[in-house]
C-alpha positions as CSV (number, residue, x, y, z in Angstrom):
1,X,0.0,0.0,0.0
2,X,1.2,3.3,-0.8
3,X,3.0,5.5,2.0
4,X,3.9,9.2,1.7
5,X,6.1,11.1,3.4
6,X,5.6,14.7,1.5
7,X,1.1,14.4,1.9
8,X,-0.8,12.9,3.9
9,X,-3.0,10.2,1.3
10,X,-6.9,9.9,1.5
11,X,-9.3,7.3,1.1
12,X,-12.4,6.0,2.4
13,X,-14.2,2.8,3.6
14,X,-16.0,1.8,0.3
15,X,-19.4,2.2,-0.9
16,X,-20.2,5.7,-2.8
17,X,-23.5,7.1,-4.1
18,X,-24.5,5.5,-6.9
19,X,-25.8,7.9,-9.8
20,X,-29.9,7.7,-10.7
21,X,-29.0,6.3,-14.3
22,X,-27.1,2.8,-12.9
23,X,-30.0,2.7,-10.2
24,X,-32.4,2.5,-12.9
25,X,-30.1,0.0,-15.1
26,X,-29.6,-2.2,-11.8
27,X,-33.9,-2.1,-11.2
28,X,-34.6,-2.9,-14.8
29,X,-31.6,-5.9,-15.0
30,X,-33.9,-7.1,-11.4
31,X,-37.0,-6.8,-13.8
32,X,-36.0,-8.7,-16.8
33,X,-36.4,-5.2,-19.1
34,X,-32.4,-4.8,-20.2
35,X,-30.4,-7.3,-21.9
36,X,-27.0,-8.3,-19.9
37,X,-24.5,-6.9,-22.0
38,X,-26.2,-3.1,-22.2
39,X,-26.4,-3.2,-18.4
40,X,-22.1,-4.3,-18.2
41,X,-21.9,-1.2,-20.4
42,X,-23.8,0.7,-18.0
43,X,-21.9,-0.6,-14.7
44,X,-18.4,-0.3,-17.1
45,X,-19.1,3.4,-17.5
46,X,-20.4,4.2,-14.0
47,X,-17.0,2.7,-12.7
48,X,-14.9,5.0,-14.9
49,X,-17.1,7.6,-13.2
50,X,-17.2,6.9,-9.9
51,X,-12.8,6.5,-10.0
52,X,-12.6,9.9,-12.0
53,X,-15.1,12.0,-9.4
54,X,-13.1,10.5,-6.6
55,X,-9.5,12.0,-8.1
56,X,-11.2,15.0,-8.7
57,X,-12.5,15.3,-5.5
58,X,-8.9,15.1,-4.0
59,X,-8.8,11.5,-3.1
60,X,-5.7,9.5,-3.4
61,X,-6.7,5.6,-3.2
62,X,-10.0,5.6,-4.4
63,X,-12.4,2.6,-4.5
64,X,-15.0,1.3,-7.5
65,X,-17.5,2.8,-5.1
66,X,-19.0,-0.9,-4.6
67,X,-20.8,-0.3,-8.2
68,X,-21.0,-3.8,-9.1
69,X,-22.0,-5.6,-5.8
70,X,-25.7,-5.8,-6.7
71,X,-28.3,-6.3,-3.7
72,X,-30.0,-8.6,-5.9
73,X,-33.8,-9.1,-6.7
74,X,-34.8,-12.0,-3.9
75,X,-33.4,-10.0,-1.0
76,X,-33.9,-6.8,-0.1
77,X,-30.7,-5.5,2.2
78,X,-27.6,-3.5,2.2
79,X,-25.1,-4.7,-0.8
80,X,-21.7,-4.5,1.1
81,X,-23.3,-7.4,2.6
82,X,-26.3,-9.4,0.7
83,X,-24.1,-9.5,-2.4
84,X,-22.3,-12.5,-1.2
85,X,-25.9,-14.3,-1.2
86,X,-25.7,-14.4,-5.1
87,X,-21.7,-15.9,-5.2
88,X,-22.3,-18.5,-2.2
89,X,-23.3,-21.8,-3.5
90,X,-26.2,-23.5,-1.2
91,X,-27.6,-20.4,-0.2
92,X,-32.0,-20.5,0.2
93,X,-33.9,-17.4,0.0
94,X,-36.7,-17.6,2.2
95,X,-39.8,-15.4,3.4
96,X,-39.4,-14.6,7.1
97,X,-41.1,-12.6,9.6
98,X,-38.2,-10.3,10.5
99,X,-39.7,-9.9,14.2
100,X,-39.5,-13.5,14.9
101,X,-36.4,-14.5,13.0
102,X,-34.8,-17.6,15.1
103,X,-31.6,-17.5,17.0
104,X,-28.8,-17.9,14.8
105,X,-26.0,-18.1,17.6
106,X,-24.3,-18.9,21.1
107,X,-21.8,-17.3,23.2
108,X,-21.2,-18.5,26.9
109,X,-24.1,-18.2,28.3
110,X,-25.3,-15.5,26.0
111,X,-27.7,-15.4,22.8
112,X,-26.8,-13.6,19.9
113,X,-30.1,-12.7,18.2
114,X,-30.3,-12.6,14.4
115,X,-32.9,-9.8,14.5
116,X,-32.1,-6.3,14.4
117,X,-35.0,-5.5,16.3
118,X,-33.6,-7.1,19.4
119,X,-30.4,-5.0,19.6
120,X,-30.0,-3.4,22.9
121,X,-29.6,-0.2,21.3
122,X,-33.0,-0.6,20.1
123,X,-34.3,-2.0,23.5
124,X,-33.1,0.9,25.0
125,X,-34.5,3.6,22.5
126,X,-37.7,1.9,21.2
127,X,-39.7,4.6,21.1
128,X,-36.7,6.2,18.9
129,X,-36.6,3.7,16.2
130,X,-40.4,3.4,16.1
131,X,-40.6,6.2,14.4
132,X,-37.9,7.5,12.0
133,X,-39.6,10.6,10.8
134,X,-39.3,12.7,14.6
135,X,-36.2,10.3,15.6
136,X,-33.9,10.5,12.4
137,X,-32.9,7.4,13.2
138,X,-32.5,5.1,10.0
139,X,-31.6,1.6,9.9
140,X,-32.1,0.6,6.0
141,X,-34.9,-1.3,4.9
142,X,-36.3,-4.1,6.7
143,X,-35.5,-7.5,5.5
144,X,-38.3,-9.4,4.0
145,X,-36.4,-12.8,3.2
146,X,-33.3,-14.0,4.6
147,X,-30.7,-16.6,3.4
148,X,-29.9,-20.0,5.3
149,X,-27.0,-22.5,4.6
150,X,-28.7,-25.9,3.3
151,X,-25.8,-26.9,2.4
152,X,-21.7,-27.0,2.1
153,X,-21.1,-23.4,1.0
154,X,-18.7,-22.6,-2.2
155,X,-17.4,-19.8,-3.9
156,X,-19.7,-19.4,-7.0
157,X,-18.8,-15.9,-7.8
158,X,-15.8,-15.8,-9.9
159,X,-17.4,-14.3,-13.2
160,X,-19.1,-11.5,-10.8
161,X,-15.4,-10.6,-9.3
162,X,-13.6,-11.0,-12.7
163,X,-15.8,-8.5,-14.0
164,X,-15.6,-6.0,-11.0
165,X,-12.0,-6.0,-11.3
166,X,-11.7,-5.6,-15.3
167,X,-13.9,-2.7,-14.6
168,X,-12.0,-1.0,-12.2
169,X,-8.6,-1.7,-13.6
170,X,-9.7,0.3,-16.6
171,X,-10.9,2.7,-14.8
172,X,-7.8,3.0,-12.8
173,X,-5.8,3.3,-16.1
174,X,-8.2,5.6,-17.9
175,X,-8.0,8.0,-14.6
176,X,-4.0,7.6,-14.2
177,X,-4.3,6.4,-10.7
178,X,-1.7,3.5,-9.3
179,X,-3.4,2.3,-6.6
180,X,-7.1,1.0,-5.5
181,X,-8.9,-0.7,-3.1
182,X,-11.6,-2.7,-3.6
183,X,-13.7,-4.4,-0.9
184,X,-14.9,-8.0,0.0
185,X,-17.3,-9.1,3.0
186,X,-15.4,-11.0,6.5
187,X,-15.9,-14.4,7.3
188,X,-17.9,-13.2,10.5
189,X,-19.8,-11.2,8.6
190,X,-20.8,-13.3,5.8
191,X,-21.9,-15.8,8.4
192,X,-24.7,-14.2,10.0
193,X,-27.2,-15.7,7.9
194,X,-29.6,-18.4,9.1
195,X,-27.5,-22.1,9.3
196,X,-29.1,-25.6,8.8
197,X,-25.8,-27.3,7.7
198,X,-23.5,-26.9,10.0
199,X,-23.3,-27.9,13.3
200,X,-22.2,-24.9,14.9
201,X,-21.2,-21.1,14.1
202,X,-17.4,-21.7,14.1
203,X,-17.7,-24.1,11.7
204,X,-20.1,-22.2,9.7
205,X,-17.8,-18.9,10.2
206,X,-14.7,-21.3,8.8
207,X,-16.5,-22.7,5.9
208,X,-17.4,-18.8,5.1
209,X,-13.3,-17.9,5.0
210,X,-12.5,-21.5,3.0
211,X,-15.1,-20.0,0.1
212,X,-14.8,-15.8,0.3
213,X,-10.3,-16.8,-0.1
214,X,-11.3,-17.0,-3.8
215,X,-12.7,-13.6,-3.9
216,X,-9.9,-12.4,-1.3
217,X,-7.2,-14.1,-3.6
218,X,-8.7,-12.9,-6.6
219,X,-8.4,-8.7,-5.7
220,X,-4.6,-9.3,-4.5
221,X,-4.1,-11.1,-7.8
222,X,-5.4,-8.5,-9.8
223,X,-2.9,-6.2,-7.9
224,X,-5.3,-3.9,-6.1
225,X,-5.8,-3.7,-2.7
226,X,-7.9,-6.0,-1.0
227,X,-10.4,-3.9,1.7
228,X,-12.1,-6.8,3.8
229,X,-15.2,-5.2,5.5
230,X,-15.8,-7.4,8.3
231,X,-18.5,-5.3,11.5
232,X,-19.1,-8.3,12.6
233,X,-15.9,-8.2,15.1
234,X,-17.1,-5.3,16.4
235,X,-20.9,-5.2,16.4
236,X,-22.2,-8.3,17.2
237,X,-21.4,-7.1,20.7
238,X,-24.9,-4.9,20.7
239,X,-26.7,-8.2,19.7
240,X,-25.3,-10.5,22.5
241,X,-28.3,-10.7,25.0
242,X,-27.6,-9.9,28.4
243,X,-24.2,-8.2,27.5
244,X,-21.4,-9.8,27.8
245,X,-18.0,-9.0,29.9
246,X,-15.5,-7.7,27.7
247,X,-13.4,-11.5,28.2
248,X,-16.5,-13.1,27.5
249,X,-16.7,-11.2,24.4
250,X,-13.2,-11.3,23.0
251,X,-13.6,-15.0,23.7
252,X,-16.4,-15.5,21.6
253,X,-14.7,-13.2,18.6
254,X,-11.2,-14.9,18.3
255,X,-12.4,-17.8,15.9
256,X,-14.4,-15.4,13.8
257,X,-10.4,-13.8,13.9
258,X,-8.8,-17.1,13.5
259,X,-11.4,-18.3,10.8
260,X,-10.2,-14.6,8.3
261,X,-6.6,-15.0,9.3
262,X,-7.2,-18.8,7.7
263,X,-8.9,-17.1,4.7
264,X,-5.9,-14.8,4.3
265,X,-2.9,-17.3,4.7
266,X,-0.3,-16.9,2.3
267,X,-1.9,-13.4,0.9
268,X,0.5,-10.0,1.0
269,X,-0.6,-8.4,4.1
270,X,1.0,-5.2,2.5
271,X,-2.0,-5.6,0.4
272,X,-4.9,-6.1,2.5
273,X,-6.6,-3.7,4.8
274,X,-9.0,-4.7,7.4
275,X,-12.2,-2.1,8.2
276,X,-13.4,-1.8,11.7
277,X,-17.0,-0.4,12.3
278,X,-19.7,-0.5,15.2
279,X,-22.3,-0.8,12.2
280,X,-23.6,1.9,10.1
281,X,-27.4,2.9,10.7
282,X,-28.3,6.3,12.1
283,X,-28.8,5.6,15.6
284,X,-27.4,6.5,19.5
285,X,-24.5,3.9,19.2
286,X,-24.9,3.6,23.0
287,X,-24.1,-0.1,23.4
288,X,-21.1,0.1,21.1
289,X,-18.3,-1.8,22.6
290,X,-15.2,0.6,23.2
291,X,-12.3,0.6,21.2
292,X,-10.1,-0.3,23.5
293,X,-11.1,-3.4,24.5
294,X,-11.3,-4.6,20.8
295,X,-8.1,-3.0,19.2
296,X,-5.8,-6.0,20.3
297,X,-8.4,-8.4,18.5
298,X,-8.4,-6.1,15.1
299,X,-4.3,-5.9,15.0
300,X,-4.1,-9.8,15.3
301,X,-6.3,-9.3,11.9
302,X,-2.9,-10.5,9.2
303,X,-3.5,-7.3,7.3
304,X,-1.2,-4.2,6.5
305,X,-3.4,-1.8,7.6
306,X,-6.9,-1.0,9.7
307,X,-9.3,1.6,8.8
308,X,-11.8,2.0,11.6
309,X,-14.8,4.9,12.6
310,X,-13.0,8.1,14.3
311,X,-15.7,10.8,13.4
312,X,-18.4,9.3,14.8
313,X,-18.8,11.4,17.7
314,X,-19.3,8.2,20.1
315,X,-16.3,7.1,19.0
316,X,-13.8,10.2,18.1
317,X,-12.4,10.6,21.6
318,X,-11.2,7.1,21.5
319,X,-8.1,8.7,19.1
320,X,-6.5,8.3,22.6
321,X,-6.2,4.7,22.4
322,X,-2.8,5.1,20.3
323,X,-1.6,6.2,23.3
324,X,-1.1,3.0,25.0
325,X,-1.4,1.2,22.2
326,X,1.7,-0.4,19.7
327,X,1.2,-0.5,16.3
328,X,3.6,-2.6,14.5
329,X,6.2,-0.7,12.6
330,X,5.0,-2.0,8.9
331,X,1.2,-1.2,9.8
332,X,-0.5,2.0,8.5
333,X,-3.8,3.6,9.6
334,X,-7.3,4.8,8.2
335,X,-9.1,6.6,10.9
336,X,-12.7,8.3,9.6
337,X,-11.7,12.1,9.8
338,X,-15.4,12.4,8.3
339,X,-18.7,10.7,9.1
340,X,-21.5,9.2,7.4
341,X,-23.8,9.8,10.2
342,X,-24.3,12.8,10.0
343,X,-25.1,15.4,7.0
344,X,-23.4,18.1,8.7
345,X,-20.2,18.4,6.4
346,X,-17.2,18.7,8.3
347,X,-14.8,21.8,8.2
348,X,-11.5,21.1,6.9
349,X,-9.6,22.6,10.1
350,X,-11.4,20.1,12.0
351,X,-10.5,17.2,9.7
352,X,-7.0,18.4,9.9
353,X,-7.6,18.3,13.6
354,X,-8.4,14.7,13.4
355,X,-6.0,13.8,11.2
356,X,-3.0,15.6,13.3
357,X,-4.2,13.6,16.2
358,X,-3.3,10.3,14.5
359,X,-0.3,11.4,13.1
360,X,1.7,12.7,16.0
361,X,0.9,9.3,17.8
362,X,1.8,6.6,14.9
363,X,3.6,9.5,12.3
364,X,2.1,11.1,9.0
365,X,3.6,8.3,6.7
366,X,1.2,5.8,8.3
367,X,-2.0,7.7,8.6
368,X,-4.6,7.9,5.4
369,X,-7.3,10.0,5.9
370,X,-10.5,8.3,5.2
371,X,-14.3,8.2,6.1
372,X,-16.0,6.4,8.8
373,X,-17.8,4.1,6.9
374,X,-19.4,3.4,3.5
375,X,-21.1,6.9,2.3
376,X,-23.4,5.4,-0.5
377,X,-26.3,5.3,1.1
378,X,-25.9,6.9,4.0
379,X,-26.1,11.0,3.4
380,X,-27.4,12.4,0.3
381,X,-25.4,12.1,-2.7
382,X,-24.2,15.7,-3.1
383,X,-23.2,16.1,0.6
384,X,-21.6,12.6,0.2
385,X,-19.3,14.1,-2.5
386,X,-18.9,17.2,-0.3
387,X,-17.5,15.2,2.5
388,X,-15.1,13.4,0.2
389,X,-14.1,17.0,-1.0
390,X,-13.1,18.4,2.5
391,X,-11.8,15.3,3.6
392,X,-8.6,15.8,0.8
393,X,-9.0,19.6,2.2
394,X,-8.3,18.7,5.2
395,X,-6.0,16.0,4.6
396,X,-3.6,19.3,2.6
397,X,-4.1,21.4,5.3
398,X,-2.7,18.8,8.1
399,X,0.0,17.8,5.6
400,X,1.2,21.5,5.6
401,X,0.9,21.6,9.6
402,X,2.9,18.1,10.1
């Protein structure tokens, strides 16, 4: 991954606003009403759009935006995430009753609940979430089907992947930029679908890394960076009912660690970066599990460098953790210096703020300035773009000050 002593480089976590024309290509591919190879035209072009905005915009690495990760017409959820259901082999879509959805998983003595209705943030404020209009909260729409493993669970997606990365390549090259990152889903995360194959969620989580190393393997091959977005680690903690100790959590994350250190054996872990989040809906965050007591578990992660939410104003103060905490000499940094939730756009003094933080702790060289999370989807696609824009702002500003 690239390093700079002269600038401080800028990124961010992945998914970007996708324009209204590719929206409408995606809905009518869903609907039968476009033939294949018009809609890879489409998706080709968007891609060389998406990578030219972001250079304009001042950002160094830049992603394909997650253009090509389709959420699919049989389930109705967030693509970072649901577009593994279409390149996992075994995979049933089923109606559910999101309300009643069964347990999927144990910890010691804990549940984790499969629902998102049942997370103790939304316990605590759910009078909040009951109504989005007064609240503002927004947690993406509701799932009316949901996958379950029927059977041993492959890798089917290796057309979708070779065509994500031809796309970005070109765009890349057409755009003069050396460097991307593209993104792929964790094991953990990938696993937290409903399982009637195997006998427990380790094994499942395990069987998740064997098949998603073929899509991991594939990015590095291609010589891009490999992003693998894996919230799991960290927010499954809000879903464990009654909460957990601290031990008793890291306990029950180390094999979802173990199972994406397996995956990534043998990879370049000057290739890979690993992002961190407490999830991504608009909400108090007030069950969050603090940094600190997860930021050993994330560095055991065998990549070269972790991006992870330091915007989010539950979790900017926790910058301090560098304090007392090593990071190994070859690893580099991507703390969010601007947030997806909110659509307040953030001055560029106070992104150099945040920036300047990091980098007199670890050093500029090993700090990229990036967002806290995916921003398709998340603010309006205008302020989306504005954020990227003061992000780079700020990012020059701090480079000048360091």
């Amino acid at each position: 991954m690239r390093k700079s002593t002269d600038a401080v480089l800028t990124s961010h976590a992945g998914s970007l606003p996708r324009p209204d024309d590719l929206i409408e290509a995606n809905a009518r591919r869903e609907a039968g009403k476009i033939d294949e190879a018009s809609f890879q035209k489409k998706l080709t072009e968007s891609v060389a759009d998406v990578v030219r905005r972001q250079v304009a915009a001042g950002i160094t690495v830049p992603g394909d935006g997650e253009y090509g990760k389709s959420m699919g017409s049989k389930v109705n959820y967030r693509a970072w995430w649901s577009y593994s259901f279409e390149r996992l082999s075994n995979l049933k879509i089923e109606d559910i009753d999101r309300d009643t959805l069964p347990v999927q998983r144990s910890g010691p003595g804990h549940t984790v609940l499969s629902t998102f209705a049942d997370r103790r943030d939304r316990i605590r404020f759910k009078t909040a979430y009951a109504n989005p209009a007064e609240s503002g909260i927004t947690t993406g729409p509701r799932p009316m089907n949901w996958p379950f493993a029927v059977g041993p669970v492959k890798y089917t997606g290796h057309d979708a992947i070779a065509h994500d990365i031809a796309n970005f390549k070109a765009a890349l090259k057409a755009n003069g930029v050396s460097e991307g990152f593209m993104t792929s889903i964790g094991p953990a995360s990938c696993a937290r679908i409903g399982n009637r194959h195997y006998k427990n969620d380790d094994e499942f989580v395990f069987a998740c890394a064997d098949a998603m190393r073929e899509e991991y393997k594939a990015i590095v091959d291609a010589g891009l960076v490999l992003q693998i977005d894996d919230p799991a680690v960290a927010e499954n903690f809000d879903q464990i009912n009654p909460e957990p100790t601290f031990e008793e959590y890291r306990a029950f994350t180390e094999p979802k660690i173990e199972a994406l250190n397996h995956a990534l054996k043998g990879l370049p872990q000057d290739r890979i970066r690993f992002h961190l989040c407490w999830g991504s809906w608009h909400g108090p965050h007030m069950t969050d599990i603090p940094m600190k007591e997860i930021v050993g578990l994330m560095l055991r992660i065998n990549a070269g460098a972790y991006s992870f939410e330091a915007g989010n104003v539950r979790h900017e103060h926790e910058w301090s953790v560098w304090k007392d905490t090593w990071l190994p000499d070859d690893k580099i940094i991507l703390p969010g210096v601007v947030s997806h939730a909110t659509n307040v756009v953030e001055h560029p003094e106070l992104v150099a703020e945040r920036i300047g933080r990091f980098a007199k702790l670890v050093g500029k060289e090993r700090v990229i300035a990036s967002s806290d999370c995916g921003l398709g989807g998340r603010v309006y696609g205008d302020i989306a773009w504005a954020k990227l824009e003061t992000l780079a702002q700020g990012a020059a500003i701090a480079s000048k000050q360091l």
